[in-house]
N, C-alpha and C positions, 0 to 999 in steps of 0.2 A: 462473876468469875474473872479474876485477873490471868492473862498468859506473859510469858517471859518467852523470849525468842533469841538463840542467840544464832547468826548467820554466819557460814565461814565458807571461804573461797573465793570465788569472781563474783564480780558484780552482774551476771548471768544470774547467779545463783538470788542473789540478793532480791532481783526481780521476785524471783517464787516467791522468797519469805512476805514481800510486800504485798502478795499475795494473797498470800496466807492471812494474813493480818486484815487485809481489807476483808476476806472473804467472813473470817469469824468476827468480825465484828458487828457486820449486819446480823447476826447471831447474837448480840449481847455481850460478848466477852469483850473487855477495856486490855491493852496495852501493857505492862509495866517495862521500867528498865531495874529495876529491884528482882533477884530472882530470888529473894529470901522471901518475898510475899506471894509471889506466882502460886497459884493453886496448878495452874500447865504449865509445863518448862518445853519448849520446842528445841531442838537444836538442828538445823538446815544443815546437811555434812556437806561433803565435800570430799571427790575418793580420786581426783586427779592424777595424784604420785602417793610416795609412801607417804611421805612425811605429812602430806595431806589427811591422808587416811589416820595416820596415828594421831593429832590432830582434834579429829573427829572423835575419834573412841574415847580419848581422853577427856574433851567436852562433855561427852554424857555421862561417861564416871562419875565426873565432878560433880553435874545437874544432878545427878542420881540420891548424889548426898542430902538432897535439900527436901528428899522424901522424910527424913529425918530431923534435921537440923532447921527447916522451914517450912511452908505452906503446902508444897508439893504434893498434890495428888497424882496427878497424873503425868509423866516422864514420854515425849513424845520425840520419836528419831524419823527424820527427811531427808529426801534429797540423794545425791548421786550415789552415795556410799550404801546407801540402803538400797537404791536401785539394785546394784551390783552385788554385795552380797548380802540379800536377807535372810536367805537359810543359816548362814554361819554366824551372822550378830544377833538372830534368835536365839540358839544355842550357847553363844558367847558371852551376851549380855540378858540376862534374864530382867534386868533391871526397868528395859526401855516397855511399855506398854503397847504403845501403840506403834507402828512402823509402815513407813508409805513412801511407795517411791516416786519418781519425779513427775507423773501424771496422775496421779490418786488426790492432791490435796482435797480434790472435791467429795471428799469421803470422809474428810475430818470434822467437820461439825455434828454429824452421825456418829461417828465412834466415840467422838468426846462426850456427846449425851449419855450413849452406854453407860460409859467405865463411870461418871459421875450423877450417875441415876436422873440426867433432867431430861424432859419432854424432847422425843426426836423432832427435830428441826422439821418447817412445813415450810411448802413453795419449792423450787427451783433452786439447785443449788449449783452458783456458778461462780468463775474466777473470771471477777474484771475488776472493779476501782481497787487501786491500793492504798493501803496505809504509808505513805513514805518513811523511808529508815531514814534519808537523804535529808540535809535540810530544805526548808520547805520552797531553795530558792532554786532547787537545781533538782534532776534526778534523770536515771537511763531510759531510755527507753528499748527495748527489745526488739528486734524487727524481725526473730526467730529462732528457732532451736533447733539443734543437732546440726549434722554437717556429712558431707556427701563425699568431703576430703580423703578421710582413708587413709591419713599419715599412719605408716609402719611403728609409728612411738605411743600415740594417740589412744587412748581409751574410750574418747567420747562418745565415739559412733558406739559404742556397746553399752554406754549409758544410756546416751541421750536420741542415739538413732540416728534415722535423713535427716537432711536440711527441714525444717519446718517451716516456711513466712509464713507469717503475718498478712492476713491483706491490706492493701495500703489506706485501705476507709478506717477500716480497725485502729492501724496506727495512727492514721491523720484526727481520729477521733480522740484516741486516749492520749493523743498530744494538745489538742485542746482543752482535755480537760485537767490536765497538768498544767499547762498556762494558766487557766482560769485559778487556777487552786492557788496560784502565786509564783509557780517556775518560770525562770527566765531565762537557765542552761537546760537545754537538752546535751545528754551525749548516749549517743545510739551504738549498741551493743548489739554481739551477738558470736557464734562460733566462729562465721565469715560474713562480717555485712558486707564485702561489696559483692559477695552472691547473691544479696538479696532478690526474690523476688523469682529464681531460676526455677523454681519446683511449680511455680503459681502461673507463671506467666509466659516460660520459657526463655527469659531471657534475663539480663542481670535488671534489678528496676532501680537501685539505688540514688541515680542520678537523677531522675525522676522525683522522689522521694525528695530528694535533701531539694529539689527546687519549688516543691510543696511548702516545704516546712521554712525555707526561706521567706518565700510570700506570706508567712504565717506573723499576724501581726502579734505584740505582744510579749515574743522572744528575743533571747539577746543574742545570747550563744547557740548554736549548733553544732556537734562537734563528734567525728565518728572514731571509732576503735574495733581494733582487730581487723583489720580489711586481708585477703590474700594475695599473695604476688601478682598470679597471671590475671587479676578481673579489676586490677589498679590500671589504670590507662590515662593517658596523656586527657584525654576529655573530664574523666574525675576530677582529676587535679586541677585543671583550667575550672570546673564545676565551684571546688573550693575554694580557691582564690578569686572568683569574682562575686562569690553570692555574699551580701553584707551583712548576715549574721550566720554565713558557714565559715568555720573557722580554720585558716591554711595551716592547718595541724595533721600531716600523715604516720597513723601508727599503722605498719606494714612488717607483722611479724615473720620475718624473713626462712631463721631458724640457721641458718649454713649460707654460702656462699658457692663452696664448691659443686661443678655438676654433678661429680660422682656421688658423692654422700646424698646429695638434693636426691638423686634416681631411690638410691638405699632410703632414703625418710618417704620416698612416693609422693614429692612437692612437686606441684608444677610451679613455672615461674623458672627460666633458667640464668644464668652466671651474665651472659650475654642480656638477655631480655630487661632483668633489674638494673643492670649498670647504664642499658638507655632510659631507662625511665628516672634515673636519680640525674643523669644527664641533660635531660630536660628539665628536671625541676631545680636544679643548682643555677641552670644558664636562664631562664625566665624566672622563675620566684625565687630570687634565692634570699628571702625573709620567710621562705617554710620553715615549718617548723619538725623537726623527722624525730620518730622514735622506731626502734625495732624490738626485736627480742632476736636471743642467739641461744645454740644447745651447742656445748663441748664433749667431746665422749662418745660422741653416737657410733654404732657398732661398726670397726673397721677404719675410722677417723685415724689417719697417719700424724704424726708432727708434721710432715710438708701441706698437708692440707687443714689441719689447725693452723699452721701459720699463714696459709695461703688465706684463712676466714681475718688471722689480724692484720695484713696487708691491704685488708678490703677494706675495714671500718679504718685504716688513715687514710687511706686514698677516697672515700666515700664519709667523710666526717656524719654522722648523728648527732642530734641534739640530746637525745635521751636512748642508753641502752638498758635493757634487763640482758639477764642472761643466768642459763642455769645447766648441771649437768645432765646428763641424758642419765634416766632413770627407768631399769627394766621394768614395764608393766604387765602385769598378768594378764595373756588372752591377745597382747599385741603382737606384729610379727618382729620387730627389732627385740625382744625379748627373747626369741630363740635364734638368734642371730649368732653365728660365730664371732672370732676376732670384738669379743666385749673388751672395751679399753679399762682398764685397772684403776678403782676408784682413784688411788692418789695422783694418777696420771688426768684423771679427770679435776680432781680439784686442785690442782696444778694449774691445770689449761684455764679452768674459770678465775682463777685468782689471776693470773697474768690478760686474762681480756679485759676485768673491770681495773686492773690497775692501771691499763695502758688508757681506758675509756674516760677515766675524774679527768685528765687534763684536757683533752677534746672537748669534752662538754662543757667544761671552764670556758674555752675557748667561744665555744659557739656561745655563752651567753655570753663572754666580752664583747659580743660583737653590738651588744643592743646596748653599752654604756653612754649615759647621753641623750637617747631615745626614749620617744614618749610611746606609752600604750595604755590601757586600761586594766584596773586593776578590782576585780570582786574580793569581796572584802568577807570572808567567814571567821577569822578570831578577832578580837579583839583583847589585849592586855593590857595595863596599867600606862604600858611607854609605846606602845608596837600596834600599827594595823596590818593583818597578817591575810595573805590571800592569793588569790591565784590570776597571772594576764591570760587572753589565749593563748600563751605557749606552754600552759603546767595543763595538764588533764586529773579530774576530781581523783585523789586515791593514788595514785601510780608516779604523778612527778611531785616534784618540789614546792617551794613558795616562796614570796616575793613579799618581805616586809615595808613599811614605812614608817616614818614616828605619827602617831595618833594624833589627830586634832579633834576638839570637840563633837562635832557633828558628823563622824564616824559612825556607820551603823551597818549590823551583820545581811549581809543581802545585796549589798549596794555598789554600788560601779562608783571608781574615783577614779581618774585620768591622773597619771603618775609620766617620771623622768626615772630611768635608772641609774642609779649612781654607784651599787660596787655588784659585781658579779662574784658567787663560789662556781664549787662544779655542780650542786643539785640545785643551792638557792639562790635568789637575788636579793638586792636591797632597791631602796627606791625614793622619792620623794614626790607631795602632793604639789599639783600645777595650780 
């Protein structure tokens, strides 16, 4: 039986599907990336914002068609959106067969025998090795699920619930056998990794952790995402910048700037607290590499304090921003928030953050013109070797070409000079 999987949302998520994948496969079922041949069509949802969600619905529409028009037996819906609402995409989509939410996948190799009349599965049925979706040089590691956070915009804790970790044997395990498989980047995810560890241990272990996986022969890259304001500390950072395969790369999604709205989103992390922490890492590392993320809109958000959020980001340059409108979600409390700002006022506000943001970040890669770093190399074209230094993270930033030479190959670290900077990309040449 062939399955066809397609995954949508973060790379949180993506973790499950590789999951999934490993898990039925010990089961017999092969892979495809053809969903015309798929006998199972999985689709991983994703229910974070609307547009997420619609997203979602629309992916299994599509799949649904292939009951039809190709192999499709069996139509299979996962993941958050299903967590949240099952009663109403049963009713809504007659189409999906089977439906499991974000702890059940260990129920799929049983239902999939059902609906296709083969032998229920014997033995223990459990999720651990995965099938990588990643290429085979790099992949996440997860260090936990859910979050203990509580932001008023937030859906996840109704998804995904508490913080979960990981125990660090767990991890230190399934990180060696990611290496062994051929990984040479790790980048470790989660709702909040530098919580890690708080539910398990009582304390943050993150640091810990990334000095495990440093000592860990074999890798190249290490490299963390989603960290939260107040569990970011002057010792993380010194953590990052001296371990030789952790990468001084901080993505610290911020969200605002201002205290008051901070209080209204229930962030901790305040105005004062981030400005000494970027303060320290401008005046000692300032070859860090920063990304954030930012919301415009959020309930109550004045023009003096949307302004007072773009006054931040030039006084406090980033290397990389995201940013997006604040979006009411069902069951959150900014949802029933008075003083909702007016879409156009919202997308106003987002359109003048990332306009003022391409030149900043132009800027901060002018600064590396000239300078040597390393460059992993994942496309390769006819004229171009196409890839990422430590300062692009896998999926979310840019990449950094050079002209191809013979003995180029996908996987591999080239030692590179930059030569012209944009605002997402770079160019580059081999040393």
């Amino acid at each position: 039986m062939k399955i066809g999987v397609i995954s949508l949302g973060c790379a949180k998520n993506q973790v499950d599907t590789e999951r999934m994948l490993g898990l039925l496969g010990r089961f017999g079922y092969t892979f495809t990336p053809n969903a015309q041949e798929a006998q199972v069509l999985i689709v991983n949802t994703c229910g974070f914002i609307d547009p997420a969600k619609e997203e979602s619905i629309n992916t299994i529409l599509e799949m649904a068609q292939y009951k039809q028009t190709g192999a499709c037996q069996v139509l299979v819906a996962t993941g958050c959106l299903t967590e949240r609402y099952r009663q109403e995409l049963q009713e809504a989509l007659p189409e999906i067969d089977i439906m499991l939410g974000v702890r059940e996948y260990e129920r799929l190799p049983g239902l999939l025998a059902r609906k296709l009349n083969l032998p229920q599965p014997e033995g223990s049925v459990q999720l651990f090795e995965r099938l990588l979706t990643t290429p085979a040089y790099r992949a996440y590691l997860r260090t936990g699920d859910g979050c203990n956070n509580r932001c008023t915009y937030c859906a996840i804790p109704l998804i995904r619930g508490n913080l979960s970790s990981e125990p660090m044997e767990s991890l230190l395990k399934e990180a060696r056998r990611l290496r062994d498989g051929g990984v040479t980047e790790l980048t470790l995810i989660a709702q909040d990794t530098s919580g890690y560890g708080k539910d398990l241990y009582g304390k943050p272990m993150l640091i810990p952790l990334l000095k495990e996986l440093n000592a860990m022969e074999g890798l190249t890259w290490v490299r963390v995402l989603y960290t939260y304001p107040d569990t970011v500390n002057e010792e993380l950072l010194d953590t990052l910048m001296e371990g030789e395969k952790l990468i001084p790369y901080l993505d610290i999604p911020l969200q605002h700037i201002d205290d008051d709205i901070l209080k209204r989103m229930h962030r901790r992390g305040s105005e004062a607290y981030v400005r000494g922490l970027l303060d320290y890492l401008y005046k000692n590392y300032p070859d860090f590499t920063l990304r954030t993320t930012m919301m415009v809109g959020f309930p109550g958000e004045t023009e003096a304090q949307y302004q007072r959020l773009l006054a931040f980001l030039r006084d406090y340059p980033f290397d990389r921003v995201g940013a997006f409108a604040f979006s009411p979600e069902e069951g959150t409390a900014a949802a029933l928030m008075g003083d909702q700002v007016p879409d156009e006022v919202k997308q106003r506000r987002l359109r003048e953050l990332m306009e003022q943001q391409g030149p900043i970040s132009k800027k901060r890669n002018e600064r590396w013109l000239g300078r040597e770093s390393e460059l992993l190399i994942e496309e390769l074209t006819p004229t171009r070797a196409i890839g990422r230094t430590p300062r692009e993270a896998p999926d979310v930033d840019g990449t950094v070409s050079i002209p191809r030479k013979s003995y180029h190959a996908i996987g591999e670290y080239e030692p590179i000079r930059f030569t012209q900077a944009g605002r997402y990309d770079m160019k580059g040449e081999s040393l």
